[in-house]
N, C-alpha and C positions, 0 to 999 in steps of 0.2 A: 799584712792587714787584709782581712777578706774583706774582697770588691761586693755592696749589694746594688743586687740589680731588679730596676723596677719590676710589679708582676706584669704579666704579658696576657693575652687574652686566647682563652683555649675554650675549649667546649666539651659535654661529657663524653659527645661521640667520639673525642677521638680513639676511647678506650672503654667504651660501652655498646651496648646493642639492646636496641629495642624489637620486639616481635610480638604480634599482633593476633588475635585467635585465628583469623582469617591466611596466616601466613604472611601478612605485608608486613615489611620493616620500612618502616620511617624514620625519620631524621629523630625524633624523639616525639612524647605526645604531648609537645606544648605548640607555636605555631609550624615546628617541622611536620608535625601530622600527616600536612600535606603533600609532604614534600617524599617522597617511595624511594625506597634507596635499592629495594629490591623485593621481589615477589618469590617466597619459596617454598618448594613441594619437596617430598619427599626423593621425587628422582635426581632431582638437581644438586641436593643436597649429599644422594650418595656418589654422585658422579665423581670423574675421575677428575682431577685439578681445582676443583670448586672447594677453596676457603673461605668460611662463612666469614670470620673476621677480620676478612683481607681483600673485599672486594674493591674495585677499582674505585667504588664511591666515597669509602669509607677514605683510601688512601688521599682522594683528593683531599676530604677532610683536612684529612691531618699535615698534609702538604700544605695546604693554605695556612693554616691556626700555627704551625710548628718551624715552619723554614721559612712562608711569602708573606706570613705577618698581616694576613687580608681575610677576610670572613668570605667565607666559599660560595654561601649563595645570598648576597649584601639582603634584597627585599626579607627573607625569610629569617637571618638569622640579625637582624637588628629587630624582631618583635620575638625573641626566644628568650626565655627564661634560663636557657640552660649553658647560655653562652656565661663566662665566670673567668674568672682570673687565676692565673697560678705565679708561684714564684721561679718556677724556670724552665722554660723547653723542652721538649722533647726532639729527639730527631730520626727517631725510632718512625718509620714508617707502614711499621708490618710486625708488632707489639703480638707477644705470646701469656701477658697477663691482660688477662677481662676485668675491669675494676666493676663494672653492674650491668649485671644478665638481666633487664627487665622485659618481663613475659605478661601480655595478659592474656589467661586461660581461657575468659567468656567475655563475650561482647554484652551479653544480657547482666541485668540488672529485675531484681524484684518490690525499688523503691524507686521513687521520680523524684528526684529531687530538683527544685524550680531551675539551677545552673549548669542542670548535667542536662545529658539524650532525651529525651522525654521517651517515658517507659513505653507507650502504645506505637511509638516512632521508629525503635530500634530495628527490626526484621526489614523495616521498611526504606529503612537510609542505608544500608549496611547488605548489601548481596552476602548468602551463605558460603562457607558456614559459619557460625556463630560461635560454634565452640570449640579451643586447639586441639586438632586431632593426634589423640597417642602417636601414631606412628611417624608423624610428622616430627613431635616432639624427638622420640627416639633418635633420629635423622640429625636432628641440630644438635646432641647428645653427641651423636659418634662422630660428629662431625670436626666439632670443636676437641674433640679428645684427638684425632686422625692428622690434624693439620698443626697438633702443639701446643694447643694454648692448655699450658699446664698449672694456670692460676684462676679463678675468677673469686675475686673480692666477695660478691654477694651478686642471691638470685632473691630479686621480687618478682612475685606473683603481684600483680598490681596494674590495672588497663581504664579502660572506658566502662568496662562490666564487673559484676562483680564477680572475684575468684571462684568462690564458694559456688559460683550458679553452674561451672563446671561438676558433672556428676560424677567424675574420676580423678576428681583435686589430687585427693592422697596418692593417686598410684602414679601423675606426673611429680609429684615432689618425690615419692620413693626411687623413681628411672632416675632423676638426676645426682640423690642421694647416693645411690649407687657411685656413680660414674666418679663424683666428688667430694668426697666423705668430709672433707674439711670446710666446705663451703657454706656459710650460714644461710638459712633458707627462708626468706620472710614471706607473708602474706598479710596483705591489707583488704578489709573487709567493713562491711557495714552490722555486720554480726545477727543480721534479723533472721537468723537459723539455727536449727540444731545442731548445736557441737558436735564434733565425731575426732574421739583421741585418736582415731586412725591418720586423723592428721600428724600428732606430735610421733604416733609410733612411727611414720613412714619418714621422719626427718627433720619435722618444722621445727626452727629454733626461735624463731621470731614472730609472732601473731599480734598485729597491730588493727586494732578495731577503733570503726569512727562512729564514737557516739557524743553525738553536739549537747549536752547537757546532763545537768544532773535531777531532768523534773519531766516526766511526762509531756506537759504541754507546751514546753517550749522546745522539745527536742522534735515535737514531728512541724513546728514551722520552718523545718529545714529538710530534714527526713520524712518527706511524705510518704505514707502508705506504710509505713516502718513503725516501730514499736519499743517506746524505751525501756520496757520488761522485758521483752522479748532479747533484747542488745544485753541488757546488762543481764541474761539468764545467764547468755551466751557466754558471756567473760567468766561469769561467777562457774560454769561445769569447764571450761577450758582451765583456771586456775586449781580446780579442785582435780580434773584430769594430769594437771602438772603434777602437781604435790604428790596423790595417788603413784602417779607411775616413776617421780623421782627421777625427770628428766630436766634440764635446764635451759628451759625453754622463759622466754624475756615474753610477757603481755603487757603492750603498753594499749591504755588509753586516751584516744587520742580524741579532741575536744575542742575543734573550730569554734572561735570565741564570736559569735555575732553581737547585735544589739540588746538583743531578746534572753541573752544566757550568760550577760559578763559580769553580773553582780555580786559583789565580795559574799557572800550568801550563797549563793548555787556555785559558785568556784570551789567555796570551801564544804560545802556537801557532795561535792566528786572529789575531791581531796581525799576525804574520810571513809568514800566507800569505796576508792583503790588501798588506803589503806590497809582497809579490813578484811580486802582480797588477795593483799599483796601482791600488787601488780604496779604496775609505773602508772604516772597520768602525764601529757604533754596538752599544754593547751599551746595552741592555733590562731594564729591572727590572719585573715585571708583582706584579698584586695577588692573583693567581688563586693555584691549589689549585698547592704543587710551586716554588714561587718562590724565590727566595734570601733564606737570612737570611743570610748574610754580611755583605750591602750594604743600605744606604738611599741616596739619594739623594749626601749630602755624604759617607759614605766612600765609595760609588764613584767618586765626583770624583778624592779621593785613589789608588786603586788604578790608573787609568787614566794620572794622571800618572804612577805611577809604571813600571808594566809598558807601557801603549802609548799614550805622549804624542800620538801623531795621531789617535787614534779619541776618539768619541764618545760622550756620557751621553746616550741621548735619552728622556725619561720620557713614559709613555703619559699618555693624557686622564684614564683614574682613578688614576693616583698625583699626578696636578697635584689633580685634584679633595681627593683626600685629604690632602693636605698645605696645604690652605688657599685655593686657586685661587679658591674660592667661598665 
């Protein structure tokens, strides 16, 4: 008879890595943000015995969460989101599969939206540089191939800034495409720019755009200074870039559900225009100031069935966290 055994409480880091335009890796970018697990350049990177995925911090991690059963650092990781449960141990302490490479490219941003950085702020909280430098890049690239880790699950582009505000997106997702050819390569965006298929040629598989409604006026009381034609061009030449170039590449759009945008009426008008683009829709429930009380969790299941049986519930890191994850 198999014995089961309670889930135990693990975290993402113990077999992920977060890095930062700036070079800093963090505990993750939820309260770990602050918490620097390590600062890296390019020399450090090609130096001799330096494994990126195997630093002394990373092992305490996993030391703690996997053998001493205790949260590594109690003040920081009881306000994390990314602290989670699994059903069984680990005792691997120096793990050669990556389960998520998350990178953000650019710390900049060309929208303000009221819960993020404030856009006139960022140069100014944030010493340079601002944006991940290629060669840095190449470095965590040969690096991670030099030391063995011969898996990683999935690379998002995805930070504090937006992807796209990188002016050489496509040729860091082609360096890793290289190195990883198996590796599905997402990017998350606010989409208020011109498509450029030189994304999907150089590797992207996955292009997840955040656009909070399906109406002009309720989408920039979230996305200031951003543009809901502009967002939805963006998706409509990135699906038409798909189709055209006959690559199998997943657009989901993705649809923070606030006060202002949760009406059976605008749900089901972003229904209809992923459908017509053939793309996915995921709506969003967040925790934050402006959110929907229409929905929790299990009625939005229900509404979704009923207005758009193909789209998605996809619940953030702190509404798992708050609902019991931990």
């Amino acid at each position: 008879m198999r014995q089961e055994h309670p889930p135990y409480l693990a975290c993402i880091m113990c077999d992920s890595l977060y890095i930062k335009a700036n070079g800093a890796m963090p505990c993750w970018c939820d309260a770990g943000e602050t918490l620097i697990l390590e600062r890296l350049d390019a020399g450090k990177l090609a130096g001799e015995g330096f494994d990126l995925f195997n630093i002394e911090p990373l092992r305490l991690i996993r030391r703690a969460f996997h053998i001493e059963g205790r949260l590594p650092f109690p003040e920081v990781c009881r306000r994390c989101c990314m602290v989670e449960q699994r059903e069984a141990p680990s005792s691997d302490l120096e793990p050669r599969r990556l389960r998520l490479l998350h990178v953000e490219p650019s710390w900049l941003c060309n929208l303000d939206c009221p819960l993020c950085i404030p856009r006139d702020q960022r140069k100014i909280l944030a010493a340079p540089p601002h944006q991940l430098d290629a060669s840095l890049w190449k470095e965590v690239i040969d690096n991670l191939r030099r030391t063995g880790v011969t898996q990683i699950d999935t690379l998002h582009f995805e930070g504090k800034g937006d992807p796209l505000m990188h002016p050489r997106l496509a040729h860091l997702i082609e360096a890793f495409h290289g190195a990883y050819p198996s590796t599905p390569i997402m990017v998350t965006t606010n989409g208020n720019f011109h498509f450029d298929e030189a994304l999907f040629r150089s590797g992207l598989r996955h292009l997840r755009v955040s656009v909070d409604g399906a109406r002009a006026d309720s989408y920039v009381r979230y996305r200031r200074l951003g543009s809901w034609e502009r967002a939805y061009r963006f998706m409509a030449d990135a699906a038409a870039a798909r189709d055209r170039l006959g690559l199998p590449v997943r657009i989901e759009w993705k649809y923070i559900l606030f006060e202002w945008n949760d009406s059976d009426a605008e749900m089901l008008e972003a229904y209809e225009l992923a459908t017509a683009l053939g793309i996915e829709l995921s709506f969003c429930l967040t925790p934050w100031a402006g959110k929907s009380r229409r929905f929790d969790m299990s009625t939005l299941d229900v509404k979704i069935a009923e207005l758009a049986p193909q789209a998605h519930n996809r619940p953030t890191p702190h509404l798992k966290m708050d609902q019991g994850a931990r």
